[in-house]
Structure formats: structure tokens, C-alpha cells
C-alpha positions in Angstrom: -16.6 55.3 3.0 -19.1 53.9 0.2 -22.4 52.4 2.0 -23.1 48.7 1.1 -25.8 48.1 -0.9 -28.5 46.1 1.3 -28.5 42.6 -0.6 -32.0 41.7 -2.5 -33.6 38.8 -0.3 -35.1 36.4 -2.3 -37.6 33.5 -2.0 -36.7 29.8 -2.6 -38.5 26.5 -3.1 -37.0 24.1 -0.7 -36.2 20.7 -1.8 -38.6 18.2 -2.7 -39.8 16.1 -0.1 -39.1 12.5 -0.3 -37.8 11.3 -3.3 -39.2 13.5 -6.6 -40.8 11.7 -9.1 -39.5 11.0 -12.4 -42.7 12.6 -14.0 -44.5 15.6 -11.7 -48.1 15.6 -12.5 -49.0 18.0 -9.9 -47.4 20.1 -6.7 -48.6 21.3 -4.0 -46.6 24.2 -2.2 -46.4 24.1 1.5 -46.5 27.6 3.2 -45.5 27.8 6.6 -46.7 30.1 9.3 -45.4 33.7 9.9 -46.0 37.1 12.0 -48.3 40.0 11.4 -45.3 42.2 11.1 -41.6 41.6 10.9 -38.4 41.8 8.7 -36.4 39.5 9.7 -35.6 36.4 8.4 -37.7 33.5 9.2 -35.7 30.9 11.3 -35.5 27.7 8.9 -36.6 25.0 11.4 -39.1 27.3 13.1 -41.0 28.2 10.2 -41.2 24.7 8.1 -42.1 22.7 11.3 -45.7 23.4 11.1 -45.8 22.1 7.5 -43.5 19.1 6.7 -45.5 16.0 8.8 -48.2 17.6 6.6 -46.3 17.6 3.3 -44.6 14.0 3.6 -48.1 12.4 3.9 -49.0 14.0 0.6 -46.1 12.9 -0.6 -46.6 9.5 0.1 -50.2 9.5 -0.6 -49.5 11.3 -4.1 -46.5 9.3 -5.1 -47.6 6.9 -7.7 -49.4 9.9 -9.4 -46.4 12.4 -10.0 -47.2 14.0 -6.9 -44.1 16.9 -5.9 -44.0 18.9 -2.3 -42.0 21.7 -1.8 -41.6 23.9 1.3 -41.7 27.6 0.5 -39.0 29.8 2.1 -40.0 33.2 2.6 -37.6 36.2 2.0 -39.2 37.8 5.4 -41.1 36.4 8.3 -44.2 38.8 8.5 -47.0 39.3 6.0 -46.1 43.4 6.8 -49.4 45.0 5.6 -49.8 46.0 2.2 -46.5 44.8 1.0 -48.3 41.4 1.6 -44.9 39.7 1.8 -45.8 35.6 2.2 -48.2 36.0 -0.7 -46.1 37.6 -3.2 -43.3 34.9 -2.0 -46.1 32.3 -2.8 -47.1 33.9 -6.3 -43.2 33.4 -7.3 -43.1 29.9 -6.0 -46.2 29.5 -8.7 -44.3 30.6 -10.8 -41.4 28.8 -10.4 -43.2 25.6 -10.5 -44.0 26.6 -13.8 -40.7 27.1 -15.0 -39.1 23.8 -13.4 -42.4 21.6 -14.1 -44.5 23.2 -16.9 -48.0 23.5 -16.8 -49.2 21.6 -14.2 -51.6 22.3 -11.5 -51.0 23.1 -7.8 -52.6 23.3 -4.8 -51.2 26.3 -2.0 -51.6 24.6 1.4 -51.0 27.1 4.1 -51.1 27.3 7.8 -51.7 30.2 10.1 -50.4 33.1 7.8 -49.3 30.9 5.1 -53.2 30.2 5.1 -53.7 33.7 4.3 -50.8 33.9 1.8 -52.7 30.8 0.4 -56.0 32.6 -0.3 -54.7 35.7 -1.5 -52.5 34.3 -4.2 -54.9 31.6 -5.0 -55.5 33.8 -8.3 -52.5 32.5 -10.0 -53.2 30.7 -13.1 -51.4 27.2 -12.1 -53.4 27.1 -9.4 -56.2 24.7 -9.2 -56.7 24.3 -5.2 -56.1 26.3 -1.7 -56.0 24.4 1.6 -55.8 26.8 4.9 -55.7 25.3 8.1 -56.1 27.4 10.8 -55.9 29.9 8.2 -54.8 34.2 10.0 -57.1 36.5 8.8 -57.7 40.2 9.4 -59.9 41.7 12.0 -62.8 43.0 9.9 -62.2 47.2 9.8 -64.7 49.1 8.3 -62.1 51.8 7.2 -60.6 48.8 5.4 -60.9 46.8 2.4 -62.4 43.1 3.8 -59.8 40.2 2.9 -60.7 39.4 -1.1 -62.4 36.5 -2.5 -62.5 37.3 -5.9 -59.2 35.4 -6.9 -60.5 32.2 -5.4 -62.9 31.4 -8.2 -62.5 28.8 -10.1 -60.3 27.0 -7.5 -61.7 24.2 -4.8 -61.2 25.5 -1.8 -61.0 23.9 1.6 -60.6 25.7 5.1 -60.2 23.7 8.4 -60.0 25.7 11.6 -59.9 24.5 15.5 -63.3 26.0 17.1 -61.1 26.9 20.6 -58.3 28.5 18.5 -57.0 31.2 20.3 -54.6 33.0 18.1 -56.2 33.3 14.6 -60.7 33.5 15.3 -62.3 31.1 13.6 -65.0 32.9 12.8 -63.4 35.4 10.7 -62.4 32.2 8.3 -65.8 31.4 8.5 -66.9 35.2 6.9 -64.4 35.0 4.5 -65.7 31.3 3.6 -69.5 32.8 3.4 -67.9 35.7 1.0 -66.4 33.1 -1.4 -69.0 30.7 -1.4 -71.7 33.1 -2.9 -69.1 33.1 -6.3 -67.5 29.6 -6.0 -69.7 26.6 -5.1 -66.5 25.2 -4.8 -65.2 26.2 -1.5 -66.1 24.7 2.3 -64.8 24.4 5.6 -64.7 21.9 8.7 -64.5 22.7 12.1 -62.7 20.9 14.4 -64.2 21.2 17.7 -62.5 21.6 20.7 -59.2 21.6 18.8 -56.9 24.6 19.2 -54.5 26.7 17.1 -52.0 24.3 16.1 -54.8 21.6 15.2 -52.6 19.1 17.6 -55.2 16.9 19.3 -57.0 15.8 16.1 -53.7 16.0 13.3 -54.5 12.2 12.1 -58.3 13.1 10.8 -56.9 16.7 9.9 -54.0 15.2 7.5 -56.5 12.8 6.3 -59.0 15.4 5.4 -55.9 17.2 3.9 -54.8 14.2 2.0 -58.4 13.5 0.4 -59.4 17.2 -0.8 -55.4 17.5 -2.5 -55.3 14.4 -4.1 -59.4 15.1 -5.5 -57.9 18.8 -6.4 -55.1 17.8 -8.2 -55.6 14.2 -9.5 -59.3 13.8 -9.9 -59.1 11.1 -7.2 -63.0 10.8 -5.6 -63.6 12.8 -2.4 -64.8 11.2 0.4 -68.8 11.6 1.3 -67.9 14.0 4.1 -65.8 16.3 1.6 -68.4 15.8 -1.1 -71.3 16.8 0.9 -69.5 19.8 2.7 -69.0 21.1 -1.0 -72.7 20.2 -2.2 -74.4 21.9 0.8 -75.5 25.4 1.0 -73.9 28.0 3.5 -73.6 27.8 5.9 -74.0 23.9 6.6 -71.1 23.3 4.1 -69.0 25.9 5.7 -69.7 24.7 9.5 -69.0 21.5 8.7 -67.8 19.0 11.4 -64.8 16.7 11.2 -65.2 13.6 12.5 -63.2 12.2 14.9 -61.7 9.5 13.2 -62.0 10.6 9.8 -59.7 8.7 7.6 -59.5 5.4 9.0 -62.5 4.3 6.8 -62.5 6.5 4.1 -65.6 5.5 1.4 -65.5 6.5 -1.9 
């Protein structure tokens, strides 16, 4: 009996969230979390959870300015070593923006390993910005090549990471901050201290951080002083950076 062929998995742009605008200016593709290693599928609910709340304020922060969200849906759940799975899947969301929107910018904002699919396919030419929270990362290996920079220059940059995160160390974002920094002026990162993994206990002043930096990336909107001076200063000040609690409730221009 004739073996099946093993079907071709493919990627796909979930709908937009909330209602799409008439015009898109300007996406920002939302890339969920995922395992060091695995090839299975990713469970839909499981893996979008850590991103929607994030992507419906965006949506309704960037609405009047052509803002669209999308949810990127992974053909495989791990990143699976050199095959780099999540950030080729992000690459052909890119891409696909192009095609259904035209040349417009975009900003990959990524959590966990979606952080790290973020940063590696940052080199993309539609896009314009990366945000990583709580962003996976390699453990630095002197047999292997470190986690490259080079393709985030020319983007703004932001990386937020909890300083008692547990699961991906915060101070390996940090290194790989410092690496960009000394090509890209435009890259920083804020700590949240005290603040785990899933960045749970301060998500309002996280969100609003997230909501300034996108709608300055993609719009031209004015950063707040916070973001502005986090860019402006030197490493590592601008790449230690603390957020405030409360950041966002009286946001000055």
C-alpha cells in the first residue's frame, strides 16, 4: 500500500482584531509564545492567550490611525534549533502583510519565544519596530554562534523583561540589548522589578509602555519622557531602565 504523503503545514495570519480599518497604515504582528523544541501543533487557545489583551489595546489605541493586529499562527510549536521555526513563520507573516496591505510598516511584538522569533526576523524590510517582552533567549555557548543583532539595525527596538523571571534570564536579554545597542542607538529595555515571567503583576504599565513605543514606531506619535530618555541614554542606563509603577496613567508628551 502507497505511503501518504505527510501534508505541508503552513503558517497563517489570524484574523484581524477588532474591526479592520478601512485604510491599514500600519500592522503589528503579534507572536505568541512557544517551546525550545517540539513538532507538534501549537494548541490554538494556548498559544494566542499570552498575546491578544496585548493586541486589542493596540488596536484600540491605533484605531483612528489605520492601525491592523493580527495573531500569527505557527505551523509548529517549538523554535527547534537551527530550523528556527517561529521566526521563519514570522518572516512569511511579513510578507504576507505585504501582499494583503502593501508597503506599509510593522512592528513584530513577541513574547517568550515569539520575542525571540521577533528579534531574529526583525531584518525584514517591512519591518520598522520589534517589541519582546519577556523575550527566550539562548544560554550563551562558546561553541556557538551568540543570538545576532545585526538584523536589528535600523529598527527601534524595545525589550521589557520581569527582573524575578524564572523561565527565560533576564540578563541574557540584557547581553543581547548591550550587543545591539553598540550598532543601533535605537534600541532599549525596562525592567520590571519584582515581576515574573508572564509580566502579570504590573500588565497595565507594561501594555501602556507597549502601546506608547508601537504607536511612536509606526505612526510617529511622541514617546513618552520615560521611552525617550531610555533610548537617549547610554548603555547600560538605557538598557536597565526601570518601569514605573504606574506608567501610563499620566503619560506626558
Amino acid at each position: 500500500m502507497a505511503q501518504q504523503a505527510t501534508p505541508v503545514r503552513s503558517a497563517r495570519l489570524g484574523r484581524a482584531l477588532g474591526p479592520e480599518p478601512t485604510a491599514v497604515s500600519g500592522v503589528v504582528l503579534l507572536l505568541p509564545g512557544g517551546d525550545e523544541s517540539s513538532d507538534r501543533r501549537p494548541s490554538p487557545m494556548w498559544a494566542t492567550a499570552s498575546v491578544r489583551a496585548l493586541g486589542r489595546r493596540l488596536t484600540r489605541a491605533g484605531q483612528t490611525q489605520g492601525l491592523a493586529a493580527h495573531v500569527v499562527h505557527y505551523r509548529f510549536r517549538g523554535w527547534n534549533g537551527s530550523e528556527a521555526h517561529l521566526a521563519g513563520d514570522a518572516s512569511w507573516a511579513a510578507d504576507e502583510v505585504v501582499r494583503r496591505y502593501g508597503d506599509v510598516p510593522v512592528c513584530l511584538a513577541g513574547v517568550d519565544m515569539g520575542g525571540r522569533a521577533a528579534l531574529r526576523a526583525a531584518g525584514h524590510t517591512a519591518v520598522n519596530s520589534v517589541l519582546a517582552l519577556a523575550p527566550w533567549l539562548p544560554e550563551e555557548d562558546v561553541a556557538a554562534p551568540p543570538e545576532p543583532v545585526k538584523q536589528l539595525s535600523g529598527r527601534r527596538v524595545l525589550i521589557v523583561h520581569g527582573t524575578n523571571d524564572e523561565r527565560t534570564d533576564p540578563e541574557l536579554s540584557f547581553r543581547l540589548a548591550a550587543r545591539a545597542k553598540k550598532s543601533n542607538r535605537d534600541v532599549c529595555r525596562f525592567e520590571v522589578h519584582s515581576d515574573g515571567h508572564g509580566l502579570h503583576q504590573h500588565r497595565t504599565e507594561v501594555h501602556a509602555l507597549a502601546e506608547d513605543f508601537v504607536m511612536g514606531a509606526l505612526f510617529g506619535r511622541g514617546l513618552s519622557r520615560p521611552l525617550e530618555d531610555a533610548l537617549a541614554a547610554p548603555p547600560p542606563l538605557g538598557l536597565r531602565m526601570p518601569l514605573a509603577s504606574g506608567f501610563g496613567k499620566a503619560l506626558r508628551h
